[in-house]
N, C-alpha and C positions, 0 to 999 in steps of 0.2 A: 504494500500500500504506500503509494508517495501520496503527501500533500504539501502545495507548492505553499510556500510565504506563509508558513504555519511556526513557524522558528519563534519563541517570544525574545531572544538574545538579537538574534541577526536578521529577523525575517527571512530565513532561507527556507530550503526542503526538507521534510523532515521524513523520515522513514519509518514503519514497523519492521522490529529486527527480533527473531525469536532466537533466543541464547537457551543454551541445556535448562535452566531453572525458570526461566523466567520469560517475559516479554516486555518489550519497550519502545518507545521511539526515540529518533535520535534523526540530528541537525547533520545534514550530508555536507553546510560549509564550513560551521563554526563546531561539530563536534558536543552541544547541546545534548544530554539523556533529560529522557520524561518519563519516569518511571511509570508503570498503572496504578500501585500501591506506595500509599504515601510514606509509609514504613519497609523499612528495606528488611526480606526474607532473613531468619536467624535459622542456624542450625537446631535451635533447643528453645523450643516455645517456652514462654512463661506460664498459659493456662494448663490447667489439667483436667 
């Protein structure tokens, strides 16, 4: 998925990039990550 001048740093491109754990977007000029979740994955939850 590209969406053009979607960048909020640079107004550039920004990409869906799916990495082993996770999914993201990210700035094709400036190099920009937008994570989905505002909290970044731990190996060892706190809830139980």
């Amino acid at each position: 998925m590209l969406k053009t001048k979607a960048c909020p740093r640079c107004q550039g491109d920004i990409v869906q990039v799916a990495d082993r754990d996770e999914r993201y977007l990210s700035c094709v000029q400036c190099g920009f990550v937008l994570y989905a979740s505002s909290a970044p994955r731990t190996a060892f939850p706190q809830g139980r």
